[in-house]
Chimera marker file (.cmm) of the C-alpha trace (Angstrom):
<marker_set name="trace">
<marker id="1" x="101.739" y="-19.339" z="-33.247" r="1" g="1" b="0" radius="0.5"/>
<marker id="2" x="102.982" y="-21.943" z="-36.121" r="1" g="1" b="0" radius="0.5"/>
<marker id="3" x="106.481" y="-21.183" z="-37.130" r="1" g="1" b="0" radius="0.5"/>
<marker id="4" x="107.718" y="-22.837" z="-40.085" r="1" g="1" b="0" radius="0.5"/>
<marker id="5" x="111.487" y="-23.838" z="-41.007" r="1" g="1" b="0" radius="0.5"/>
<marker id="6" x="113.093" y="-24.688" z="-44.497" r="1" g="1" b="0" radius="0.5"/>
<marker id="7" x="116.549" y="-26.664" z="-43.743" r="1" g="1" b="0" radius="0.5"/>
<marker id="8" x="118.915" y="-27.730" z="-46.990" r="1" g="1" b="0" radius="0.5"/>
<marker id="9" x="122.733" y="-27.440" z="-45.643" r="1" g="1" b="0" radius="0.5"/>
<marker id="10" x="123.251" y="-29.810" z="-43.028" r="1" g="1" b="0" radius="0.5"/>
<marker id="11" x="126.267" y="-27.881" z="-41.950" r="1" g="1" b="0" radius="0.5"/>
<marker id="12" x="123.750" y="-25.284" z="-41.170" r="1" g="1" b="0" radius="0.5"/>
<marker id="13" x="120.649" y="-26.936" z="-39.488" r="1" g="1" b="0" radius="0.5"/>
<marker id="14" x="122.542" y="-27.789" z="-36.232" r="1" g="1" b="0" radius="0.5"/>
<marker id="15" x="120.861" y="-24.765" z="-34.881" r="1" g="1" b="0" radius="0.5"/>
<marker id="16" x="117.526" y="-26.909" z="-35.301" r="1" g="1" b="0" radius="0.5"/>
<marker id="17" x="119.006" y="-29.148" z="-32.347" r="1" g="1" b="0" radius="0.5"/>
<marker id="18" x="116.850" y="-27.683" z="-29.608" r="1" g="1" b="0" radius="0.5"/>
<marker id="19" x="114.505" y="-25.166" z="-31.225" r="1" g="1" b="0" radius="0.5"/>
<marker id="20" x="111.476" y="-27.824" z="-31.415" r="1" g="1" b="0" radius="0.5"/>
<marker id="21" x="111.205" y="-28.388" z="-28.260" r="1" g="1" b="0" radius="0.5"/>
<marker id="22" x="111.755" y="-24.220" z="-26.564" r="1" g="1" b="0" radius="0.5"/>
<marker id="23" x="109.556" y="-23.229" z="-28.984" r="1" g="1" b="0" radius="0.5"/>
<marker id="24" x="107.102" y="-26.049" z="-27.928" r="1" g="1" b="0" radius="0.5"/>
<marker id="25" x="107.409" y="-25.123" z="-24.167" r="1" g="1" b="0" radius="0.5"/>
<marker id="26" x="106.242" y="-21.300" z="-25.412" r="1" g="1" b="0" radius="0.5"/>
<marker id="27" x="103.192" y="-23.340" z="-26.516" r="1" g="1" b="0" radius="0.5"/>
<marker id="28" x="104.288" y="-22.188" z="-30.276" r="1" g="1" b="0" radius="0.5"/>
<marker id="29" x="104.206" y="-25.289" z="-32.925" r="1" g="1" b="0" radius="0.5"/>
<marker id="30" x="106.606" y="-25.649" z="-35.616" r="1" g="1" b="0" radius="0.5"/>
<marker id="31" x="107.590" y="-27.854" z="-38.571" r="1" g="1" b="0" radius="0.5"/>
<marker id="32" x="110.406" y="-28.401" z="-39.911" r="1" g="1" b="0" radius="0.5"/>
<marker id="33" x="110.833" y="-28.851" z="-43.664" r="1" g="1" b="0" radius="0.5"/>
<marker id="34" x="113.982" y="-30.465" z="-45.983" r="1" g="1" b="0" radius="0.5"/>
<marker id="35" x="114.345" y="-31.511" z="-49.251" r="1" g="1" b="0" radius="0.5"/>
<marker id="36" x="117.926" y="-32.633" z="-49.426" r="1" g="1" b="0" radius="0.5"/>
<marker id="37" x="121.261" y="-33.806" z="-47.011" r="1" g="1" b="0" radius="0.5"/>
<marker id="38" x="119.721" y="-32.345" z="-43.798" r="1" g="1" b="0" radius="0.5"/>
<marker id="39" x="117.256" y="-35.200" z="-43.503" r="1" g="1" b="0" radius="0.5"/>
<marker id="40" x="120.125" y="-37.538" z="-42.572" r="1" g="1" b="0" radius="0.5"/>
<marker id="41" x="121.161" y="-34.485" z="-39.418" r="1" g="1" b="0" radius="0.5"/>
<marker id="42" x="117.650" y="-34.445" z="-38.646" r="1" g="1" b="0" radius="0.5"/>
<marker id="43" x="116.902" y="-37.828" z="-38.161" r="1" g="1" b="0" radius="0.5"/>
<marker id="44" x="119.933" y="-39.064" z="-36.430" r="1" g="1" b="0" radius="0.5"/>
<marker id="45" x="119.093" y="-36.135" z="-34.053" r="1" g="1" b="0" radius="0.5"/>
<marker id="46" x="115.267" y="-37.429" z="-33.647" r="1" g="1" b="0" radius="0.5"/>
<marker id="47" x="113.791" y="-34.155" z="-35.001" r="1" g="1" b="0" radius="0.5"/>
<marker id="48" x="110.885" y="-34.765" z="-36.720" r="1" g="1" b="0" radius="0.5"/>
<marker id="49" x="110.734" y="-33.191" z="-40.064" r="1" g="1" b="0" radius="0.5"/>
<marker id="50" x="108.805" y="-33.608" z="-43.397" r="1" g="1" b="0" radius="0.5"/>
<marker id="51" x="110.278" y="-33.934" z="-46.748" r="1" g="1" b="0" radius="0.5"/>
<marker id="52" x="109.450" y="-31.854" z="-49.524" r="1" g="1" b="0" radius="0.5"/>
<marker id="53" x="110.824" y="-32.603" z="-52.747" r="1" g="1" b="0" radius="0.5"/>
<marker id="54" x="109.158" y="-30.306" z="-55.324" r="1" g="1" b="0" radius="0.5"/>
<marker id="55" x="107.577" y="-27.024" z="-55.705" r="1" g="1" b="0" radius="0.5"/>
<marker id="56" x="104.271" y="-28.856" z="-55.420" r="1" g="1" b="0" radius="0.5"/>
<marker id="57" x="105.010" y="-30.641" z="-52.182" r="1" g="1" b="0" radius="0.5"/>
<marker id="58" x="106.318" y="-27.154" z="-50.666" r="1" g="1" b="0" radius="0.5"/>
<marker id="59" x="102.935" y="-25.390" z="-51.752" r="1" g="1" b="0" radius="0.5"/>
<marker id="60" x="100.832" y="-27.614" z="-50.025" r="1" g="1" b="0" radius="0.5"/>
<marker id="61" x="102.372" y="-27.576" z="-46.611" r="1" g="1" b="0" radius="0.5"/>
<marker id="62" x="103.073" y="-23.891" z="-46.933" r="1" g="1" b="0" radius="0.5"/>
<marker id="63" x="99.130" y="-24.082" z="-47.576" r="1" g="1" b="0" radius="0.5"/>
<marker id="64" x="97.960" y="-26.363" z="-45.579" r="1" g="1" b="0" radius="0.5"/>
<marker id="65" x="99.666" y="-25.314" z="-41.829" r="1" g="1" b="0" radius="0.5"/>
<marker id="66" x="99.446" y="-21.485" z="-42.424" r="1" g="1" b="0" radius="0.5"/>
<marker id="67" x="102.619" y="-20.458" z="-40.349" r="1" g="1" b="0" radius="0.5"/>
<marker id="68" x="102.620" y="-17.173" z="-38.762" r="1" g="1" b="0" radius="0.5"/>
<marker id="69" x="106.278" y="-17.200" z="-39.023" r="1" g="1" b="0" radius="0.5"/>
<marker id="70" x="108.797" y="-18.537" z="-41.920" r="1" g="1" b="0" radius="0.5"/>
<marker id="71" x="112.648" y="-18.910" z="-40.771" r="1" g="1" b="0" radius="0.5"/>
<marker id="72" x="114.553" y="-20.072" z="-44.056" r="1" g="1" b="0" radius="0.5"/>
<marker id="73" x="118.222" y="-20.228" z="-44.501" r="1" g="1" b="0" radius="0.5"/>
<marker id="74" x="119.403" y="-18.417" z="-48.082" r="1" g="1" b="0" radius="0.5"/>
<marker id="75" x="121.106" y="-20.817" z="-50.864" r="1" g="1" b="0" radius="0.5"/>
<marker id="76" x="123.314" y="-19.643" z="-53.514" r="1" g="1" b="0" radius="0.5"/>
<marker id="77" x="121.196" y="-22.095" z="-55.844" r="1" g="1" b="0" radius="0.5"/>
<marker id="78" x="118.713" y="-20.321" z="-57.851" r="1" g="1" b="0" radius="0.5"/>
<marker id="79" x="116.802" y="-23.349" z="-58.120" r="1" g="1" b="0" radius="0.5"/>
<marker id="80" x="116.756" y="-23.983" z="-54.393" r="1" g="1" b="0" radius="0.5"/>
<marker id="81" x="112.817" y="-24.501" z="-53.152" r="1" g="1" b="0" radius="0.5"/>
<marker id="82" x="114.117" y="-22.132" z="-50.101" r="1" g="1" b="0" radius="0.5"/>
<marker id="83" x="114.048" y="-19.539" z="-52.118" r="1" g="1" b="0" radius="0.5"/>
<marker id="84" x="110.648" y="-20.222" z="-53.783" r="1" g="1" b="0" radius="0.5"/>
<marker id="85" x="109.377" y="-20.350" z="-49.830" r="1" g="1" b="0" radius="0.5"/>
<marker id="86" x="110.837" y="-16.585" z="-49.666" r="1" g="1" b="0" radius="0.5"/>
<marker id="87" x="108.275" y="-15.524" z="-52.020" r="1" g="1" b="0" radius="0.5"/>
<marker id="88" x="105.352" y="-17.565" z="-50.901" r="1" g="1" b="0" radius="0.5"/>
<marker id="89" x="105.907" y="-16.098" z="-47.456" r="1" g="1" b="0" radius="0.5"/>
<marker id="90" x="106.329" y="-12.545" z="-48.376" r="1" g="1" b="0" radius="0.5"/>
<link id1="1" id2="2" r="1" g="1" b="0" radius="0.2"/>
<link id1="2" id2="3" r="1" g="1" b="0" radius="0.2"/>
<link id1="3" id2="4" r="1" g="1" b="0" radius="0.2"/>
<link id1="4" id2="5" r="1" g="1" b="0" radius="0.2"/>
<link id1="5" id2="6" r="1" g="1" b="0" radius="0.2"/>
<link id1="6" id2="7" r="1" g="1" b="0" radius="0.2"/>
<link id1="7" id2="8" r="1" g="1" b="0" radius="0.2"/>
<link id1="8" id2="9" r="1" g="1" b="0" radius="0.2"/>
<link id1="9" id2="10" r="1" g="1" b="0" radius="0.2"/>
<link id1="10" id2="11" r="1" g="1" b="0" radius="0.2"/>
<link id1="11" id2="12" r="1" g="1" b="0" radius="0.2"/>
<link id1="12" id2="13" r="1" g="1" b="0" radius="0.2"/>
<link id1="13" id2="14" r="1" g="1" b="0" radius="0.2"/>
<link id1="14" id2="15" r="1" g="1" b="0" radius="0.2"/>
<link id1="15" id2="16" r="1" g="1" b="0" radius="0.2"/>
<link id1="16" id2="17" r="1" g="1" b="0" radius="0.2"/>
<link id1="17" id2="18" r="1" g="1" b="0" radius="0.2"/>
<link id1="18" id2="19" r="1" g="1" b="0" radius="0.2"/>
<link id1="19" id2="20" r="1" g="1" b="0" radius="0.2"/>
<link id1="20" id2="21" r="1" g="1" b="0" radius="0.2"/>
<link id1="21" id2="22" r="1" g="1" b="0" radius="0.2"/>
<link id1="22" id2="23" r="1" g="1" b="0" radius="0.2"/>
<link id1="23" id2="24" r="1" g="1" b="0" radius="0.2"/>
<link id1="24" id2="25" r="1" g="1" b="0" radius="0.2"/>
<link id1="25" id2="26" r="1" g="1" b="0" radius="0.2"/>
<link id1="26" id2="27" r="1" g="1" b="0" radius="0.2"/>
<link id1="27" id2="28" r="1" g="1" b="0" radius="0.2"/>
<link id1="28" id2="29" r="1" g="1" b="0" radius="0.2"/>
<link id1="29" id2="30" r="1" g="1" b="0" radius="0.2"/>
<link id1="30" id2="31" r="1" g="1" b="0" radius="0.2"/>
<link id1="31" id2="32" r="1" g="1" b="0" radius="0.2"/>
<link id1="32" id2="33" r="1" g="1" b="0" radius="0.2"/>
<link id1="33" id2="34" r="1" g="1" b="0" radius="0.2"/>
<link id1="34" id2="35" r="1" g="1" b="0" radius="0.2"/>
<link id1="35" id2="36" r="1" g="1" b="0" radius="0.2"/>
<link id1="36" id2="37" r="1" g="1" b="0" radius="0.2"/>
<link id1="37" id2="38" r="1" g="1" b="0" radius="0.2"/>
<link id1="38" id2="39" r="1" g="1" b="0" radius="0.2"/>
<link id1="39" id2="40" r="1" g="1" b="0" radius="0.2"/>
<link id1="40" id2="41" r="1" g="1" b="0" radius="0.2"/>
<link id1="41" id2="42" r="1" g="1" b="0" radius="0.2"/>
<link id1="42" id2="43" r="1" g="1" b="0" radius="0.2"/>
<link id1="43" id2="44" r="1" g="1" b="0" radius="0.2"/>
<link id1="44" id2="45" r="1" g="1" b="0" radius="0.2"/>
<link id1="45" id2="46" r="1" g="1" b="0" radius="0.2"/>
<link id1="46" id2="47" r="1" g="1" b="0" radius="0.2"/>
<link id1="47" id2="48" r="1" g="1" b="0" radius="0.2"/>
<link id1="48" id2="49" r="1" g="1" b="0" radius="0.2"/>
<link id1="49" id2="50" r="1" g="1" b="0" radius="0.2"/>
<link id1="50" id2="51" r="1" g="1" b="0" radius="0.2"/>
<link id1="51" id2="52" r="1" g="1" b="0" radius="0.2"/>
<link id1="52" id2="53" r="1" g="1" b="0" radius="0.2"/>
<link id1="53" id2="54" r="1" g="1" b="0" radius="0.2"/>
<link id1="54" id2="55" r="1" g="1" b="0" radius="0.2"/>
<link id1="55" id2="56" r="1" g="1" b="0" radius="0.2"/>
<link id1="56" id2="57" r="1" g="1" b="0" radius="0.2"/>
<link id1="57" id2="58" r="1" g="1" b="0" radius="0.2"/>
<link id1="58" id2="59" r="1" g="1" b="0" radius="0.2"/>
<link id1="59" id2="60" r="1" g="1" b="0" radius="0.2"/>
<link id1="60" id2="61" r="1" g="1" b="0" radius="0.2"/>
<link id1="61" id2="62" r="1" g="1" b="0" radius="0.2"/>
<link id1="62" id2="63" r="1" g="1" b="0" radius="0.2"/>
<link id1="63" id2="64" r="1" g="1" b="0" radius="0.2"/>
<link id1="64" id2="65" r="1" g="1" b="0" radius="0.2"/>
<link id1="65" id2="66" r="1" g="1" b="0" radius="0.2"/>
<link id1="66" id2="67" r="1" g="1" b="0" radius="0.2"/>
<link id1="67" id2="68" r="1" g="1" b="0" radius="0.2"/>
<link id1="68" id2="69" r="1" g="1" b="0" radius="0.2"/>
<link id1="69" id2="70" r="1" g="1" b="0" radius="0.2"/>
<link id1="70" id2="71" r="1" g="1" b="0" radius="0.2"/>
<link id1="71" id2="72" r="1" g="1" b="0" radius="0.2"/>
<link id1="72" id2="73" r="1" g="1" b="0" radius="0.2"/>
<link id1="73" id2="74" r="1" g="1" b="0" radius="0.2"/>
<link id1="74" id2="75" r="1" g="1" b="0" radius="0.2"/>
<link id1="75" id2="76" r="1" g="1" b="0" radius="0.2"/>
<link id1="76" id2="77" r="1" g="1" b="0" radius="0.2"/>
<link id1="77" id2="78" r="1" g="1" b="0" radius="0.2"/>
<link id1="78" id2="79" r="1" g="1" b="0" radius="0.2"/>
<link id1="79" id2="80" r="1" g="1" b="0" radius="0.2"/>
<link id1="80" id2="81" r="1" g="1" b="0" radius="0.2"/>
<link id1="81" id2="82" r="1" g="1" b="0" radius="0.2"/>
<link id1="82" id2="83" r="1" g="1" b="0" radius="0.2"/>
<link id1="83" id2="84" r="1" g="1" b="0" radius="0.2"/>
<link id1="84" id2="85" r="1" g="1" b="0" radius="0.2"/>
<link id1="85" id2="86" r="1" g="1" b="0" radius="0.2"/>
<link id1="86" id2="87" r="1" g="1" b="0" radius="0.2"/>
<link id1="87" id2="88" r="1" g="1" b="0" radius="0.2"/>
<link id1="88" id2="89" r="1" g="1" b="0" radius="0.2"/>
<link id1="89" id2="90" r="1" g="1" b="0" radius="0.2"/>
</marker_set>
């Protein structure tokens, strides 16, 4: 199964820490996406990420891996890409 992840708050993406690699080990893959202040978490914690910075950009991956499985974290900006994942997903 793919499982895909949207990560803004870095406050918030700690959770990420160890998900990778359980969810690797349960032979499911996963990506994790970011388009803001959680790249600096991600990479000082070696997970592997990809950045998306625009509606286009978020389209494509959401396109191109085909995730079975969309875990996104809700944002109190309206203009947040998270929640423009929401309705791509649904």
């Amino acid at each position: 199964m793919r499982v895909l992840f949207f990560i803004e708050d870095p406050g918030a993406c700690s959770y990420m820490k160890n998900i990778p690699q359980y969810l690797n080990k349960l032979k499911f893959n996963s990506i994790i996406l970011t388009n803001s202040a959680s790249t600096a978490y991600l990479e000082s914690n070696n997970l592997k990420h990809k950045i998306v910075d625009s509606y286009a950009s978020l389209l494509k991956v959401f396109d191109d891996y085909k995730a079975k499985l969309v875990c996104v974290g809700t944002s109190q900006n309206r203009r947040s890409l998270s929640l423009r994942l929401i309705k791509l997903a649904q």
